[in-house]
Structures are given as C-alpha cells and as structure tokens.
C-alpha positions as CSV (number, residue, x, y, z in Angstrom):
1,X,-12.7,-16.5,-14.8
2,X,-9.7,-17.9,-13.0
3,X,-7.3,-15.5,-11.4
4,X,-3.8,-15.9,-11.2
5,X,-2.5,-14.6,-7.4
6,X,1.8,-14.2,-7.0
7,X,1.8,-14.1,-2.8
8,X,4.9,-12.9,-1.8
9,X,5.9,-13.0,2.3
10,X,8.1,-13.2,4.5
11,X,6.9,-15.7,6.4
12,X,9.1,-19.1,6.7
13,X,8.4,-21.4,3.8
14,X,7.2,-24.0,5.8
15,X,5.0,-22.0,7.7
16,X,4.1,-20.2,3.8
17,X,3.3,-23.6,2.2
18,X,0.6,-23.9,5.3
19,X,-1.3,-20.9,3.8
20,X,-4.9,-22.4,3.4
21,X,-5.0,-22.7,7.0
22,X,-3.9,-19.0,7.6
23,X,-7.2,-17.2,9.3
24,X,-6.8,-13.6,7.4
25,X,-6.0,-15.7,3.9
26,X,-9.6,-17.2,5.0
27,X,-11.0,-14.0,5.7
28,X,-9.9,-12.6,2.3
29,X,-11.3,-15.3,0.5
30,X,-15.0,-14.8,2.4
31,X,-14.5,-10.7,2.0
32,X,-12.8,-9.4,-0.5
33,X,-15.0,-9.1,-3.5
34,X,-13.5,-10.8,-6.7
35,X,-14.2,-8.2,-8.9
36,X,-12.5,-5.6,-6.4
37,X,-8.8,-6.3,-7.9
38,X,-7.8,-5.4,-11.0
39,X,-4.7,-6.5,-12.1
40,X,-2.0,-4.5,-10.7
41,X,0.1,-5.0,-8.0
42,X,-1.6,-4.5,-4.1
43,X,-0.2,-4.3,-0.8
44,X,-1.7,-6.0,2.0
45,X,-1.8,-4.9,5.6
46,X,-2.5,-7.5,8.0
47,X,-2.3,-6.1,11.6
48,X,-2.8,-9.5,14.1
49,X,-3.7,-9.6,17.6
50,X,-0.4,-9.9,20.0
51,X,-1.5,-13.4,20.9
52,X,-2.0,-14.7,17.6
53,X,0.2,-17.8,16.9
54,X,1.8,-16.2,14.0
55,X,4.2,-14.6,16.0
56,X,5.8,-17.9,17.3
57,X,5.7,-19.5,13.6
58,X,2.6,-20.9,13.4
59,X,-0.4,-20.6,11.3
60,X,-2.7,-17.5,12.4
61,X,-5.3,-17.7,14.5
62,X,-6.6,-14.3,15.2
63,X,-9.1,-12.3,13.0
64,X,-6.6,-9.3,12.0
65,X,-7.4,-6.1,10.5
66,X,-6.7,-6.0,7.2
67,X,-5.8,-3.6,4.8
68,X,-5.5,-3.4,1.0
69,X,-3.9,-0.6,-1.1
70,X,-2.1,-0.2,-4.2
71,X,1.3,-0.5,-4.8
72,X,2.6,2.8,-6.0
73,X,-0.3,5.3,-5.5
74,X,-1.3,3.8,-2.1
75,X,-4.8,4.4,-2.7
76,X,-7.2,2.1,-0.2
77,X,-8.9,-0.3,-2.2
78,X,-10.2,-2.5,0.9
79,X,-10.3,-2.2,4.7
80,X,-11.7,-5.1,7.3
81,X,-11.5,-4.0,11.1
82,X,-12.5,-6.0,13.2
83,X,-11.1,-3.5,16.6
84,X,-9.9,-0.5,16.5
85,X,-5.3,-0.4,16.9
C-alpha cells in the first residue's frame, strides 16, 4: 500500500527539494517500520551533530538522533540514538 507523506520544514526550499540526499530522511526510510505510523499527524525530532553540514545549508551528513512522537498527546512512537546528547 502506498503512503501518502505531507513533510513540512523549515529548511530553505532549495536545500528542501534536495531531501533524498538528506542522511536522517535515509535513516528513516532504513528504520522506521512502515507499519509503525498510523495516519495522524507526528512530530519528528532530529537532533544533528554540531558539525553536520546542515547547519551551513547543506544536505546532512551526520547520523542524528531521531525522535518520533505524536502531535497532540506527545506520546513516543520511535527513538534512534545513535550517542547520547
């Protein structure tokens, strides 16, 4: 079945519209079970390392801790850390 993803950020579009190359867009692809998110509206957590080339507008590069939770009740429906922050 084919699920339908709104991705709102406030990244720079041009930086946005690089988003397959993003490394924690990557990592949620490979980790985040498909059948983990029921529709409903999340909020992701991505915590990236100080050096990661996100901060100067580019695409990221660092493997982040990641965070997922819902919207309103903020219930943790996914965690990936990688160090501890």
């Amino acid at each position: 079945m084919k699920k339908n993803i709104l991705y709102i950020s406030d990244m720079p579009a041009d930086v946005a519209l690089n988003a397959a190359e993003h490394n924690y867009l990557k990592l949620l692809a490979a980790y985040v079970p498909a059948d983990l998110l029921k529709p409903g509206v999340y909020v992701e957590h991505i915590e990236h390392d100080d050096w990661c080339k996100i901060y100067k507008l580019g695409t990221c590069n660092c493997k982040p801790n990641i965070t997922i939770e819902t919207a309103i009740t903020h219930i943790i429906v996914f965690k990936l850390r990688w160090r501890n922050k």
